[in-house]
GUROBA-726582 format. One record per residue (C-alpha): residue number from 0; x, y, z. Coordinates in nm, 3 decimals. Layout:
BEGIN
seq = NUM, east = X, north = Y, up = Z
...
//
This chain:
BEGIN
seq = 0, east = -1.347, north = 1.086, up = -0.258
seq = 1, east = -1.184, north = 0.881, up = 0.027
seq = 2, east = -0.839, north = 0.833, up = 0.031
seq = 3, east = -0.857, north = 0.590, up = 0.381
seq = 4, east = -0.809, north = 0.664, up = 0.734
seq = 5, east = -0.646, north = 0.931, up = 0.844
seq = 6, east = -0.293, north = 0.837, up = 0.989
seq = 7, east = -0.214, north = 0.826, up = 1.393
seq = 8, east = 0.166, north = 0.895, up = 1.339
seq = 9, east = 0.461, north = 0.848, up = 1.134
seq = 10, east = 0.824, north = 0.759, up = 1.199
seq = 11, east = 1.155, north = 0.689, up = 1.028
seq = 12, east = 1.039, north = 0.941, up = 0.718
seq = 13, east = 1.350, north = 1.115, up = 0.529
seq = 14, east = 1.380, north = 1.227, up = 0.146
seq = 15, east = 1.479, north = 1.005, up = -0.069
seq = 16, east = 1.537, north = 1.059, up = -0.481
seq = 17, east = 1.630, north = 0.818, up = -0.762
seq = 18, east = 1.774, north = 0.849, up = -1.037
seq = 19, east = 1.538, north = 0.819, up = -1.395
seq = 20, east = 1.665, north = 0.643, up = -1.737
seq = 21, east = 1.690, north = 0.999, up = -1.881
seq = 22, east = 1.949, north = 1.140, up = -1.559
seq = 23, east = 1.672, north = 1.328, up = -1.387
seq = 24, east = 1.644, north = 1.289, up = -1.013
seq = 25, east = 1.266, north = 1.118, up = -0.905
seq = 26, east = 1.196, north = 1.280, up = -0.490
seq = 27, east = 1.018, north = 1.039, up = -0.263
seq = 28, east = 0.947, north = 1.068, up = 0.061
seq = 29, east = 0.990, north = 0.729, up = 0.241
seq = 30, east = 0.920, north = 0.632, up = 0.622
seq = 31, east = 0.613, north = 0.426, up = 0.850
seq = 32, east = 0.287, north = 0.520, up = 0.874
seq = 33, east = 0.058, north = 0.432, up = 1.198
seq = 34, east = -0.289, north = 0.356, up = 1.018
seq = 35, east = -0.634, north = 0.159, up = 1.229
seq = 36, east = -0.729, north = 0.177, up = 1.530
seq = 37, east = -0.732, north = -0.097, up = 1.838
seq = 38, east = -0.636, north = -0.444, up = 1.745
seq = 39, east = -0.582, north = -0.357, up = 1.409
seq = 40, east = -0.359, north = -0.105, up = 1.411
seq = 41, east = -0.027, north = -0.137, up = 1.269
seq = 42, east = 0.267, north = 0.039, up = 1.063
seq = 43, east = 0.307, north = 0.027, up = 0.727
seq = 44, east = 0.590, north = 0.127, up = 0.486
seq = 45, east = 0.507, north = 0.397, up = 0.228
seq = 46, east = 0.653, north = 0.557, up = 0.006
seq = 47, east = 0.516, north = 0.918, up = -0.151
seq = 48, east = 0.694, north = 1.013, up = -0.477
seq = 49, east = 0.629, north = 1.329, up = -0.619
seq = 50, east = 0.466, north = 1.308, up = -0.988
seq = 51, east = 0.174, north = 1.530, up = -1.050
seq = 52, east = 0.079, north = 1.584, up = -0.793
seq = 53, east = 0.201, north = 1.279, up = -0.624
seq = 54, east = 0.180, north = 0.868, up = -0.620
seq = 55, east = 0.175, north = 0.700, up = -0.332
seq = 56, east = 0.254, north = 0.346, up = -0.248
seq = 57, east = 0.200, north = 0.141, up = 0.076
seq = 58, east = 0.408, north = -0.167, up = 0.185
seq = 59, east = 0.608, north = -0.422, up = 0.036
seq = 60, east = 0.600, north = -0.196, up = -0.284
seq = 61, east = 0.698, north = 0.121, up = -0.072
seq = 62, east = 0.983, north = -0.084, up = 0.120
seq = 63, east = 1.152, north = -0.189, up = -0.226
seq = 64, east = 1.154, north = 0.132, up = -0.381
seq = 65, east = 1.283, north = 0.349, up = -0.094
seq = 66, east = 1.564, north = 0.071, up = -0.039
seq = 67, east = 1.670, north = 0.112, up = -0.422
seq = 68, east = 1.669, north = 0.532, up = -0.320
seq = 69, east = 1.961, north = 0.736, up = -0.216
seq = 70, east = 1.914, north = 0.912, up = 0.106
seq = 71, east = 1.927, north = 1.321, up = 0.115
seq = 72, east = 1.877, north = 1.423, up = 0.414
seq = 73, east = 2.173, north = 1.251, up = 0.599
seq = 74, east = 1.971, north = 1.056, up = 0.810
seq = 75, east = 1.745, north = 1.354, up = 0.993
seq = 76, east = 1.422, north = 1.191, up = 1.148
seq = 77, east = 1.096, north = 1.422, up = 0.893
seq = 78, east = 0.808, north = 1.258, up = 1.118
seq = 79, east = 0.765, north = 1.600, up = 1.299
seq = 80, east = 0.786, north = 1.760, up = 1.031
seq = 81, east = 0.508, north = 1.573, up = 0.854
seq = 82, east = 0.329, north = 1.527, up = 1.121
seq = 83, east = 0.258, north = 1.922, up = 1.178
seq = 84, east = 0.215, north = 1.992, up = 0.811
seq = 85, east = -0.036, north = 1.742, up = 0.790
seq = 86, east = -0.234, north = 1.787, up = 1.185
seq = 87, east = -0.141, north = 1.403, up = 1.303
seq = 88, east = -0.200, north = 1.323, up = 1.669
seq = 89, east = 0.143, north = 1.272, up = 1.805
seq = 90, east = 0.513, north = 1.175, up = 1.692
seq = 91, east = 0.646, north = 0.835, up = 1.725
seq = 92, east = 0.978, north = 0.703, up = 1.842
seq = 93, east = 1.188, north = 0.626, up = 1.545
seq = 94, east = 1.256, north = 0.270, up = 1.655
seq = 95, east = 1.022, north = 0.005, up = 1.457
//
């Protein structure tokens, strides 16, 4: 099963959580993905919340829900981070 193209980068990603009906806290990870290649390529919101396994949601969607989430990791940059967990090619600059 394909699950798209593998990313180029990521930026701006931090840890989000919100809060469910029944108190609970919900973890997302939010940030910018690089995705396409050449004339195509471009950055797109996402948003990766941890169900079970995980659900994942790409822009408009993605922006909206991390905006409604509360921050907590007081604003540290997770691209690296991601980025060597998962083998990307190389980390972005945070600006958009």
């Amino acid at each position: 099963m394909s699950h798209g193209p593998k990313p180029d980068g990521f930026r701006q990603v931090n840890l989000r959580f919100r809060e469910t009906d029944t108190g609970t806290r919900s973890y997302m990870l939010c940030g910018q993905v690089h995705i396409g290649t050449g004339a195509k390529a471009e950055w797109a919101d996402f948003a990766t919340i941890k169900t079970d396994p995980y659900e994942q949601w790409l822009g408009g969607p993605a922006a909206d829900m991390c905006a409604k989430a509360t921050p907590v990791t007081g604003g540290r940059d997770l691209a690296p981070l991601l980025e060597q967990e998962l083998g990307s090619k190389a980390s972005q600059p945070t600006a958009p």
